[in-house]
Biopython code that builds the backbone (N, CA, C, O; Angstrom):
import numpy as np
from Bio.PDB.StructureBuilder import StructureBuilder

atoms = [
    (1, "UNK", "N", (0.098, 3.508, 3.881)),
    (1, "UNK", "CA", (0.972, 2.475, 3.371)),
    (1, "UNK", "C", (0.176, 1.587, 2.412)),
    (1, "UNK", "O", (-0.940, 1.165, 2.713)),
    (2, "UNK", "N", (0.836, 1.288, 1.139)),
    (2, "UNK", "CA", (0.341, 0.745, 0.325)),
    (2, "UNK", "C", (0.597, -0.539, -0.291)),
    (2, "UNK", "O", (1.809, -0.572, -0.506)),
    (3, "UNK", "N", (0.179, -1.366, -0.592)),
    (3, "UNK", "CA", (1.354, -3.072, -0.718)),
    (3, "UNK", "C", (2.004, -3.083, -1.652)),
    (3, "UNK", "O", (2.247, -4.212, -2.079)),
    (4, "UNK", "N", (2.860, -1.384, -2.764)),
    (4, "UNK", "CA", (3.622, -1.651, -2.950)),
    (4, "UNK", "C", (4.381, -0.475, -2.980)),
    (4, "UNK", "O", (4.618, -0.026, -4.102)),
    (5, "UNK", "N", (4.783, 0.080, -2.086)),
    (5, "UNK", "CA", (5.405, 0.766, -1.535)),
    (5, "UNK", "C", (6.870, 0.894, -1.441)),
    (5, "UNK", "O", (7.502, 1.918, -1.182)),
    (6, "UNK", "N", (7.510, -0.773, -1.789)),
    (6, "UNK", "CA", (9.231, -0.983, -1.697)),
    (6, "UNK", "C", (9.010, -1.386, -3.304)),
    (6, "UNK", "O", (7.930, -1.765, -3.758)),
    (7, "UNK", "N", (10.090, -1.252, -3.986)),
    (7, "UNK", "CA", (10.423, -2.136, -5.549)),
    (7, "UNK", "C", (11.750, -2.453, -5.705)),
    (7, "UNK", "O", (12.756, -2.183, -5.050)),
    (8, "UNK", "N", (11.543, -3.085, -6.714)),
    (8, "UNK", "CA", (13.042, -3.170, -7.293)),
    (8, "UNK", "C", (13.242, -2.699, -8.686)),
    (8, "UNK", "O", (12.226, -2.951, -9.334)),
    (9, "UNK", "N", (14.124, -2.132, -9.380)),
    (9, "UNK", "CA", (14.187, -1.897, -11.083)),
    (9, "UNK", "C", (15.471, -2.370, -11.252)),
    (9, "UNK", "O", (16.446, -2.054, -10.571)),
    (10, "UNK", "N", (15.437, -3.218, -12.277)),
    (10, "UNK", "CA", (16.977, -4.053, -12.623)),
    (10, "UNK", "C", (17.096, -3.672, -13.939)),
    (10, "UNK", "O", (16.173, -3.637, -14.754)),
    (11, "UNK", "N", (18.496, -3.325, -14.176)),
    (11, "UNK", "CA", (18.254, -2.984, -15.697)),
    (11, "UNK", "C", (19.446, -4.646, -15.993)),
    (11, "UNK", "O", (20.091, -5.310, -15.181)),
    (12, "UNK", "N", (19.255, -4.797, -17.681)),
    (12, "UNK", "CA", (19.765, -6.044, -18.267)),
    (12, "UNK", "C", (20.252, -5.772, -19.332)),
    (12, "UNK", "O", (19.435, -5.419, -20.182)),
    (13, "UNK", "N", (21.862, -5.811, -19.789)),
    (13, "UNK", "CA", (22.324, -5.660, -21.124)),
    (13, "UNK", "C", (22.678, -6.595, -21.724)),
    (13, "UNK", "O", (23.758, -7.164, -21.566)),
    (14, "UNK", "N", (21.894, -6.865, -22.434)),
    (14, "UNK", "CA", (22.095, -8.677, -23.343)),
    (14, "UNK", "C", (23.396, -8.608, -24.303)),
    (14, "UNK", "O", (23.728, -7.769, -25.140)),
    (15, "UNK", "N", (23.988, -9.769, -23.880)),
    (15, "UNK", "CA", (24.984, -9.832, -25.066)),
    (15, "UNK", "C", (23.820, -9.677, -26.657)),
    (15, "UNK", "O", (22.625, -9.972, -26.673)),
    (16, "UNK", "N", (24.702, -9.098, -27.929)),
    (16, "UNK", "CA", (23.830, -9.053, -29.285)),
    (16, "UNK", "C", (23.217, -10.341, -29.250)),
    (16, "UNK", "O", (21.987, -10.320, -29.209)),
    (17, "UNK", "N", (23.650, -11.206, -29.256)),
    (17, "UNK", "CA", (23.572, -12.786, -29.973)),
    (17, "UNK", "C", (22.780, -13.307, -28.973)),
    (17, "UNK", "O", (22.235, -14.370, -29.272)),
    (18, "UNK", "N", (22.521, -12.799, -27.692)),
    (18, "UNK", "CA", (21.793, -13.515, -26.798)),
    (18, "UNK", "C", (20.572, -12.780, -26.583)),
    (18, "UNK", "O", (19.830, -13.116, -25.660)),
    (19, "UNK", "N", (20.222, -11.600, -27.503)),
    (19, "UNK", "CA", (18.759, -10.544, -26.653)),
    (19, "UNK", "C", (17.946, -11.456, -26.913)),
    (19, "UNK", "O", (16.943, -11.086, -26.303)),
    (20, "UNK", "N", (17.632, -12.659, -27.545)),
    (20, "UNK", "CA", (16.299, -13.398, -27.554)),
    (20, "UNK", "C", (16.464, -14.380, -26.446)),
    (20, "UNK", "O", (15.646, -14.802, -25.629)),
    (21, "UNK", "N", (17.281, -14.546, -26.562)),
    (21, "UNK", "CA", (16.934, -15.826, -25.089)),
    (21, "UNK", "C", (16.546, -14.982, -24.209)),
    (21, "UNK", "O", (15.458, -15.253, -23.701)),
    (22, "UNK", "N", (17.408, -13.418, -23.608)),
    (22, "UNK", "CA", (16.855, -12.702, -22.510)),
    (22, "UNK", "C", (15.517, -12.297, -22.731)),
    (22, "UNK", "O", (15.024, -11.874, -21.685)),
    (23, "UNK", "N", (14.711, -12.263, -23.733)),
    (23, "UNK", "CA", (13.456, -12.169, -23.613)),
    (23, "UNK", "C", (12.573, -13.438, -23.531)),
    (23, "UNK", "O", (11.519, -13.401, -22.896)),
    (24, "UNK", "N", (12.888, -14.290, -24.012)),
    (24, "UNK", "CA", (12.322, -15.347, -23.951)),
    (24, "UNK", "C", (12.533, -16.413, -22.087)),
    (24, "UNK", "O", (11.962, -17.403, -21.631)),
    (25, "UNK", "N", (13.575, -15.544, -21.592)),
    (25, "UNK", "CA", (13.650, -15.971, -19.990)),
    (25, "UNK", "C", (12.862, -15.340, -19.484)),
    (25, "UNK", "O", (12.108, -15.957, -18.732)),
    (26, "UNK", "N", (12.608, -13.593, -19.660)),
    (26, "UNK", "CA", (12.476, -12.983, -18.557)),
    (26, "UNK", "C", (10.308, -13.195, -19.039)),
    (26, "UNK", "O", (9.428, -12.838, -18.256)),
    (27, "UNK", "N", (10.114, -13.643, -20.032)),
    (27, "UNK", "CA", (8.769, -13.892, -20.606)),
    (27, "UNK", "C", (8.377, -15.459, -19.822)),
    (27, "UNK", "O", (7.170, -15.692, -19.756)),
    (28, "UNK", "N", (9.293, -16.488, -19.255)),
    (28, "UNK", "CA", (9.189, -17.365, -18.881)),
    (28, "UNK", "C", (9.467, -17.435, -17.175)),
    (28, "UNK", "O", (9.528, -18.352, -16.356)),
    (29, "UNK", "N", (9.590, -16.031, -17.121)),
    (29, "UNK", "CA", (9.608, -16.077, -15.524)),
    (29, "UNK", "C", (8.690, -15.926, -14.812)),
    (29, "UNK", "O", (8.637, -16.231, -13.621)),
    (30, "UNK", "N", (7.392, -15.160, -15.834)),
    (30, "UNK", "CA", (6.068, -14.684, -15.246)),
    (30, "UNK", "C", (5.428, -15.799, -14.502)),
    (30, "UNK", "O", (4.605, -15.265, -13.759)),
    (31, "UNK", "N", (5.408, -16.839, -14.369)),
    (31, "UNK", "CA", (4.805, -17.899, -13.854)),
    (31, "UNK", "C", (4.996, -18.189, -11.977)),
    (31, "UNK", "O", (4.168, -18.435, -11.100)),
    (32, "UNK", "N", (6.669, -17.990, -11.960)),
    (32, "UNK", "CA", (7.506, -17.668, -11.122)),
    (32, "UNK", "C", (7.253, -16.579, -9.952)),
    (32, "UNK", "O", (7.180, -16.809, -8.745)),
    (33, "UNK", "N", (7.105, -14.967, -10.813)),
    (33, "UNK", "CA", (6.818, -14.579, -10.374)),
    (33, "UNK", "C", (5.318, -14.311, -9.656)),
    (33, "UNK", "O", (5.138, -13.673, -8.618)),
    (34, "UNK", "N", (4.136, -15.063, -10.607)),
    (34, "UNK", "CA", (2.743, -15.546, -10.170)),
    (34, "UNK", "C", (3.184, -16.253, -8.797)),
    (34, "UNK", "O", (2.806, -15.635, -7.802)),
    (35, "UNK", "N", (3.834, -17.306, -8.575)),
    (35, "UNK", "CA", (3.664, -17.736, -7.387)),
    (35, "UNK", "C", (4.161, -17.520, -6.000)),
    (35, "UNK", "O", (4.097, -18.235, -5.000)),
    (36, "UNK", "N", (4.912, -15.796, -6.307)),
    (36, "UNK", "CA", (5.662, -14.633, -5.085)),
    (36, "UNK", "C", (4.161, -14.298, -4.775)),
    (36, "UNK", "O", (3.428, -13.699, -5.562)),
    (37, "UNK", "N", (3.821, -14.716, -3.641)),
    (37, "UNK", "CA", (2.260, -14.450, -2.733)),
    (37, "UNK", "C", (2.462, -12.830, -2.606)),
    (37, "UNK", "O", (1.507, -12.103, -2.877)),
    (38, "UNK", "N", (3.907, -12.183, -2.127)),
    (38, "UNK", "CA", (4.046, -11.098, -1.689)),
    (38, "UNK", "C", (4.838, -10.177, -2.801)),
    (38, "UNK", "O", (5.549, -9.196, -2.582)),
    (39, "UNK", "N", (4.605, -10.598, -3.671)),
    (39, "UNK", "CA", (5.539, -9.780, -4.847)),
    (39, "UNK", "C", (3.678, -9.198, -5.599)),
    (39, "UNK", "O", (2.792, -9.863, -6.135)),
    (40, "UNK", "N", (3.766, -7.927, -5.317)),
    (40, "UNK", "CA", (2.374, -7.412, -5.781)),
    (40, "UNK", "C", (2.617, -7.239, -7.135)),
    (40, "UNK", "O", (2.121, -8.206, -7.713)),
    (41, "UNK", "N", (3.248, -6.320, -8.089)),
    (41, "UNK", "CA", (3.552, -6.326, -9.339)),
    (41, "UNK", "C", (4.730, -6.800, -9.829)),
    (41, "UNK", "O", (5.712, -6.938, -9.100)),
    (42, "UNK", "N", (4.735, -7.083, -11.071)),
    (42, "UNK", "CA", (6.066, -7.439, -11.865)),
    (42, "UNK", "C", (5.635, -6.878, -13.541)),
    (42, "UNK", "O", (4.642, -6.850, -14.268)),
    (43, "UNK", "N", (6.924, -6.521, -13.571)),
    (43, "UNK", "CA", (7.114, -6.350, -15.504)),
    (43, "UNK", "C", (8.224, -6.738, -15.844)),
    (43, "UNK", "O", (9.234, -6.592, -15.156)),
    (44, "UNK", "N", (8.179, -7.328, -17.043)),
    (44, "UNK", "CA", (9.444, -7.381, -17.503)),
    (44, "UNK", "C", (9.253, -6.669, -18.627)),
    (44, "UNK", "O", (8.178, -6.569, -19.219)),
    (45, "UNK", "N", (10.484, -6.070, -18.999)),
    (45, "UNK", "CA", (10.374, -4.339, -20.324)),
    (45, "UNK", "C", (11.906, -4.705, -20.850)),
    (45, "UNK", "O", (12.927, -5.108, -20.294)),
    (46, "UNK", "N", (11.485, -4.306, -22.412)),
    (46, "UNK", "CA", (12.564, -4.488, -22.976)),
    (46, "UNK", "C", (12.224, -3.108, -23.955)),
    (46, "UNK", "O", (11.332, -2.810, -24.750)),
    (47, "UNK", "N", (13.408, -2.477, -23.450)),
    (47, "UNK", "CA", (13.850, -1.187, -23.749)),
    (47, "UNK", "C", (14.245, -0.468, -25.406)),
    (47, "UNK", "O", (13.866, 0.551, -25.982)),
    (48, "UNK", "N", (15.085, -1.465, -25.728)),
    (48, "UNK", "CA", (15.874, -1.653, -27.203)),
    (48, "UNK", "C", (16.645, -2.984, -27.399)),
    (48, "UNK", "O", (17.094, -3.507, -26.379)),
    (49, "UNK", "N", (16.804, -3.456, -28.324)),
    (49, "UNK", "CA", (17.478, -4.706, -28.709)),
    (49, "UNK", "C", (18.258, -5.499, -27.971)),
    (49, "UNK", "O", (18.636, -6.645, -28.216)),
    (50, "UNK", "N", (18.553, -4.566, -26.713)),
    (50, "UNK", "CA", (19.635, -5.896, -26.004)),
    (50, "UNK", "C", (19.444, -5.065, -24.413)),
    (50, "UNK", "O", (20.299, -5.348, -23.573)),
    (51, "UNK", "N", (18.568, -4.267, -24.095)),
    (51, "UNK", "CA", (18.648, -3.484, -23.054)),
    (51, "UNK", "C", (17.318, -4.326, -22.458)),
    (51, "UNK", "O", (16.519, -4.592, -23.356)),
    (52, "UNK", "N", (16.978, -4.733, -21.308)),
    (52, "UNK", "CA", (15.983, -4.800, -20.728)),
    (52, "UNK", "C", (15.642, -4.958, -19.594)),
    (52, "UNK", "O", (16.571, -5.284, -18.855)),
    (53, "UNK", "N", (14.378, -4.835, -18.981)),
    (53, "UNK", "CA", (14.337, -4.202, -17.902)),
    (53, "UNK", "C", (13.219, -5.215, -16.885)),
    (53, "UNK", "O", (12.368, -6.005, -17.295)),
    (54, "UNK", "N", (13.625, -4.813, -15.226)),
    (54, "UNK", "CA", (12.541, -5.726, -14.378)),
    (54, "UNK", "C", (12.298, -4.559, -13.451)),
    (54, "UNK", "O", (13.154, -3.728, -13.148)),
    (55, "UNK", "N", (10.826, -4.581, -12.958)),
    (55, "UNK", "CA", (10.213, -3.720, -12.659)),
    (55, "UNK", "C", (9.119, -4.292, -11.376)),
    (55, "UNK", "O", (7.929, -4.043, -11.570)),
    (56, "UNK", "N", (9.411, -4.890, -10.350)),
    (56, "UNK", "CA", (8.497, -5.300, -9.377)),
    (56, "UNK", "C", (7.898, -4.072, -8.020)),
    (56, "UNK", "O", (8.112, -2.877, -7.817)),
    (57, "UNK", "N", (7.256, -4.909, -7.471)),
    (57, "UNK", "CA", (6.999, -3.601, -6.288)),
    (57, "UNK", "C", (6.447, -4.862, -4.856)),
    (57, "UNK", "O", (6.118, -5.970, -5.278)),
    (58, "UNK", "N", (6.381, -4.674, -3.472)),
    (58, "UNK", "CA", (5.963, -4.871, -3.007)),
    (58, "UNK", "C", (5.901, -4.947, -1.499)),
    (58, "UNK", "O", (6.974, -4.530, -1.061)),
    (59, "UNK", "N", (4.930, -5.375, -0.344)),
    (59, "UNK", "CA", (4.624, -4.375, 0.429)),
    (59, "UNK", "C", (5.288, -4.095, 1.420)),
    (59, "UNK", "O", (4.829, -3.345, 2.281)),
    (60, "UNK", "N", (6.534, -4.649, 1.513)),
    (60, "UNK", "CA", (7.593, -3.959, 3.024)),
    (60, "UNK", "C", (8.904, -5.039, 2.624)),
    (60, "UNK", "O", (8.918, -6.110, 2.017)),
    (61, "UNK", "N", (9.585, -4.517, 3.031)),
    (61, "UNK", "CA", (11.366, -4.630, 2.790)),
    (61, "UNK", "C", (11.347, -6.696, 3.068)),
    (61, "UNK", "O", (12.031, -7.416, 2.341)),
    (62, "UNK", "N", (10.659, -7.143, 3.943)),
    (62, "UNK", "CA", (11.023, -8.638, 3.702)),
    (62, "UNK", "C", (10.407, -8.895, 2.888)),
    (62, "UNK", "O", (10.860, -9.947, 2.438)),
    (63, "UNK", "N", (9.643, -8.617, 2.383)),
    (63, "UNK", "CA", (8.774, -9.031, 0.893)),
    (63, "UNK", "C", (9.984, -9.258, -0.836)),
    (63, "UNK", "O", (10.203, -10.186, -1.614)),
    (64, "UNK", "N", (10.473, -7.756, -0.697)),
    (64, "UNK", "CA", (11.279, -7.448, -1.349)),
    (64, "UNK", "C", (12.525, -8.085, -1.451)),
    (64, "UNK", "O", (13.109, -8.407, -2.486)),
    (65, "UNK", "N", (13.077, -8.322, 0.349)),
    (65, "UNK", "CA", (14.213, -9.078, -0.216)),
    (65, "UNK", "C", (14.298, -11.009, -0.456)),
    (65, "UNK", "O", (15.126, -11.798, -0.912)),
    (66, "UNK", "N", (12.861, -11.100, 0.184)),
    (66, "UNK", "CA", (12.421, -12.426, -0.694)),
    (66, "UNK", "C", (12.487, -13.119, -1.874)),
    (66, "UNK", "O", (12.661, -14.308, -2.139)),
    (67, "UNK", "N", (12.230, -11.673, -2.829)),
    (67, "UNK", "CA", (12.135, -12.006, -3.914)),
    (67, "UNK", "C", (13.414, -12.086, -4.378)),
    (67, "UNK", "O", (13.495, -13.050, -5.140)),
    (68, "UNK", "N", (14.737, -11.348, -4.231)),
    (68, "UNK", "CA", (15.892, -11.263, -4.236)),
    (68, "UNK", "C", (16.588, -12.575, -3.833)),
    (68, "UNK", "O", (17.508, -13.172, -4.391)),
    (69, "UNK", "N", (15.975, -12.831, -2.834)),
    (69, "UNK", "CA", (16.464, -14.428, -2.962)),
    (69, "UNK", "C", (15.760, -15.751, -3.406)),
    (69, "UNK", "O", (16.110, -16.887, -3.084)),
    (70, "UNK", "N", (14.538, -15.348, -4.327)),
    (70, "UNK", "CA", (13.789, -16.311, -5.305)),
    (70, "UNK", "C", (14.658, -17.051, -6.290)),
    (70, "UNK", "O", (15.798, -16.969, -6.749)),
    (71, "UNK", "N", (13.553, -17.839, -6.406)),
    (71, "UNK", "CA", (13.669, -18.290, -7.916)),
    (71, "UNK", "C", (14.189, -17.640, -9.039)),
    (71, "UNK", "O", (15.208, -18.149, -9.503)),
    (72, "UNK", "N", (13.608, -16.328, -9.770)),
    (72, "UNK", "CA", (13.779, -15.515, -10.705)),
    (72, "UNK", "C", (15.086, -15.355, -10.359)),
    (72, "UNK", "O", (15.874, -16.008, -11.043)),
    (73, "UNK", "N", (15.635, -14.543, -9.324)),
    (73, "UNK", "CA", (16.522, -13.744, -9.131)),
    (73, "UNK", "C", (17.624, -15.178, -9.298)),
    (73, "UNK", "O", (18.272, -15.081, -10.340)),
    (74, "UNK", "N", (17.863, -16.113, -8.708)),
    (74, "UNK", "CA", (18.724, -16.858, -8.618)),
    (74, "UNK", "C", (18.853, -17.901, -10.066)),
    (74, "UNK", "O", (19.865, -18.570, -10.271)),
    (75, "UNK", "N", (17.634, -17.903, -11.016)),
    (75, "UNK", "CA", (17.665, -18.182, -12.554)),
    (75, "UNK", "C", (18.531, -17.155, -13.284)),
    (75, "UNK", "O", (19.572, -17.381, -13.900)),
    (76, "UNK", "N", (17.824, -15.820, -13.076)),
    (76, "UNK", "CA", (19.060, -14.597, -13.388)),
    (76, "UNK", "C", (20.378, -15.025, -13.376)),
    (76, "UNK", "O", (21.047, -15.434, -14.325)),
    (77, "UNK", "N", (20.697, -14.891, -12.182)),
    (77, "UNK", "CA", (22.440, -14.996, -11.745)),
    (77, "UNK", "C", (23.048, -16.170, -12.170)),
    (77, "UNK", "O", (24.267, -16.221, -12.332)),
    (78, "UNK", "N", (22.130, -17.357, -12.415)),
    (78, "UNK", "CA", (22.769, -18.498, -12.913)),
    (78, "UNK", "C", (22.591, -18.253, -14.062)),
    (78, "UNK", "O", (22.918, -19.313, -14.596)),
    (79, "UNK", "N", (22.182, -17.326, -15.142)),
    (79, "UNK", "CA", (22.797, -17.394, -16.331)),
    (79, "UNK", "C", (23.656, -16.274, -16.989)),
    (79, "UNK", "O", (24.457, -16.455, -17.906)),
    (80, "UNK", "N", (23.383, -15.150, -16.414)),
    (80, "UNK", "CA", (24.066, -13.858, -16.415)),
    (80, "UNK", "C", (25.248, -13.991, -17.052)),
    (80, "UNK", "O", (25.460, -13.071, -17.842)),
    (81, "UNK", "N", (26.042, -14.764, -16.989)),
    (81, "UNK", "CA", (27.376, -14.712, -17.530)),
    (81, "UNK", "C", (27.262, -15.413, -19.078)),
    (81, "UNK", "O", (27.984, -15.054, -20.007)),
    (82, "UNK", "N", (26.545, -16.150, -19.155)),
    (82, "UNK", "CA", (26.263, -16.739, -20.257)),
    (82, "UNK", "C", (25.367, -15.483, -21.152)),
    (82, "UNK", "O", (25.805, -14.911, -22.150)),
    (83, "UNK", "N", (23.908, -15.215, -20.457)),
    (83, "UNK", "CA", (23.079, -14.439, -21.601)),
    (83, "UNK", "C", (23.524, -12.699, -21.567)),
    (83, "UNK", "O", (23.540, -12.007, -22.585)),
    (84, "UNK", "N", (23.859, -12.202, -20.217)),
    (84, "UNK", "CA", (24.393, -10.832, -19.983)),
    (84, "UNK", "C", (26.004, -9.826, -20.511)),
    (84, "UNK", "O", (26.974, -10.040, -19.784)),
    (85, "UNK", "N", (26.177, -9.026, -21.450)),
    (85, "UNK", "CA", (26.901, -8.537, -21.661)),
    (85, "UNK", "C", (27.595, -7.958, -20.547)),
    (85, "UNK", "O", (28.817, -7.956, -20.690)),
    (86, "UNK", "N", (27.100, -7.395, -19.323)),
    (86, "UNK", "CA", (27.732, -7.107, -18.138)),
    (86, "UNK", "C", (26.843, -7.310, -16.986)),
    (86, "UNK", "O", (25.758, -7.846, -17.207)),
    (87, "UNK", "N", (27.237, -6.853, -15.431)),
    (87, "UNK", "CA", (26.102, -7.409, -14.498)),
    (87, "UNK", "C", (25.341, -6.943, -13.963)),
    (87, "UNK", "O", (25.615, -5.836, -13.499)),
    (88, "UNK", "N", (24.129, -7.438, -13.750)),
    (88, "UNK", "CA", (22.696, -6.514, -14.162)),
    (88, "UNK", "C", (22.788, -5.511, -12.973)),
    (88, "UNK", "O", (23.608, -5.618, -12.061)),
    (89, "UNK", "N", (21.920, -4.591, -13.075)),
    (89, "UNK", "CA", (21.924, -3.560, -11.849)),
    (89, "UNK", "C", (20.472, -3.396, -11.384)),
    (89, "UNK", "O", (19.382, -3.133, -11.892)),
    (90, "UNK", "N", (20.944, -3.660, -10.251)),
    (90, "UNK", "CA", (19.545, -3.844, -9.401)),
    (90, "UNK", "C", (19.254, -2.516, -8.378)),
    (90, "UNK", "O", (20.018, -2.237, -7.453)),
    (91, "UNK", "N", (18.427, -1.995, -8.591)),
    (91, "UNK", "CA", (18.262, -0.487, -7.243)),
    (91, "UNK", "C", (16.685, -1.019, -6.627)),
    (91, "UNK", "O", (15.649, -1.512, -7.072)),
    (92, "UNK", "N", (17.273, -0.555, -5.279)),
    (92, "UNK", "CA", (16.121, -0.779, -4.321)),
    (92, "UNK", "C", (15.580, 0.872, -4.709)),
    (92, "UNK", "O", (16.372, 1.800, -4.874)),
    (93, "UNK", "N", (14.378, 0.977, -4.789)),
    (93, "UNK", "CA", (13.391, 1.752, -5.360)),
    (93, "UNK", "C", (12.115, 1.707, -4.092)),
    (93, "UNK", "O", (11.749, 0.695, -3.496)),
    (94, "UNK", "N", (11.599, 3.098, -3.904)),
    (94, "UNK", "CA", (10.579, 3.451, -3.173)),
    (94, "UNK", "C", (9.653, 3.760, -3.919)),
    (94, "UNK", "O", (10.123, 4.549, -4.738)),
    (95, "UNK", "N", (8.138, 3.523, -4.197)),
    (95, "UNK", "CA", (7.139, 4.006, -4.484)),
    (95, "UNK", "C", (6.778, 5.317, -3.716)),
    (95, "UNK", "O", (6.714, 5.411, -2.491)),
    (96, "UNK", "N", (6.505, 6.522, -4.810)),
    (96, "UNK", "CA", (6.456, 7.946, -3.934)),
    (96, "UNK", "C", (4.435, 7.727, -4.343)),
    (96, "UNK", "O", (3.583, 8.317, -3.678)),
    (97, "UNK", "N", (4.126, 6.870, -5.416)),
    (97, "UNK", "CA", (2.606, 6.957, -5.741)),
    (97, "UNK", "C", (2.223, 6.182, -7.014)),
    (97, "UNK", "O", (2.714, 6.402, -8.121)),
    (98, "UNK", "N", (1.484, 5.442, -6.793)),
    (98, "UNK", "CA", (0.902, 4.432, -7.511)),
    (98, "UNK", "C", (-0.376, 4.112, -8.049)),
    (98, "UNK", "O", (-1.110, 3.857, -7.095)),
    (99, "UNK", "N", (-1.043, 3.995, -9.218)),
    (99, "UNK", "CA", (-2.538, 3.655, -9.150)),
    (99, "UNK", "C", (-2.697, 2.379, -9.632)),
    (99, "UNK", "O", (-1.982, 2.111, -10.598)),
    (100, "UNK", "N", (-3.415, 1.537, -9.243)),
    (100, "UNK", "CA", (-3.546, -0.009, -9.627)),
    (100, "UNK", "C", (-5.097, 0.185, -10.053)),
    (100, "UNK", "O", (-5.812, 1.135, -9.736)),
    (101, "UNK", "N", (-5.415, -0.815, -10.762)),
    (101, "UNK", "CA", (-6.513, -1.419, -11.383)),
    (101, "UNK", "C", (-7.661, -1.458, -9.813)),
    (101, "UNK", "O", (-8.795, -1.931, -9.888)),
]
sb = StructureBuilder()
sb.init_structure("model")
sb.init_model(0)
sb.init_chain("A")
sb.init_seg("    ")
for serial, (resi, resn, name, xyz) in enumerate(atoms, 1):
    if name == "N":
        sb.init_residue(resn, " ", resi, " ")
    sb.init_atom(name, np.array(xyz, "f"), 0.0, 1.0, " ", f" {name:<3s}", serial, name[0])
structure = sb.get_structure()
């Protein structure tokens, strides 16, 4: 067992007129996510112009759904309707193998 073993991958379809704010949030969340003790990785990925993406991992299912009920996640949902063309999709994701630094 490895500490990040559970993840999450959310995908994000920005309204046109809004893909910069969604990058400029999900670039302002890193701080946020610095202070998840139990959130081992995070990315935020932006795919194409209005598509983008969250990419965490970490080490057992209360960890994970911690973060789900964070900060980030609940900044998300409070703007979603405003910056999101539709609503984001979140999959609980297993690590089958990983190499870290």
């Amino acid at each position: 067992m490895s500490d990040s073993d559970y993840a999450l991958q959310a995908r994000l379809i920005a309204k046109p007129e809004k893909a910069d704010e969604v990058a400029e949030f999900l670039e302002s969340a890193l701080p946020m996510a610095e202070d998840e003790r139990e959130t081992t990785t995070w990315f935020a990925l932006r795919f194409d112009e209005t598509t983008f993406g969250i990419f965490d991992t970490f080490p057992d299912e209360d960890a994970r759904q911690a973060h789900l009920d964070g900060d980030i996640a609940a900044a998300l949902m409070e703007n979603a309707d405003e910056l999101l063309a539709e609503e984001p999709q979140i999959d609980h994701v297993d690590v089958l193998a990983a190499k870290h630094p």
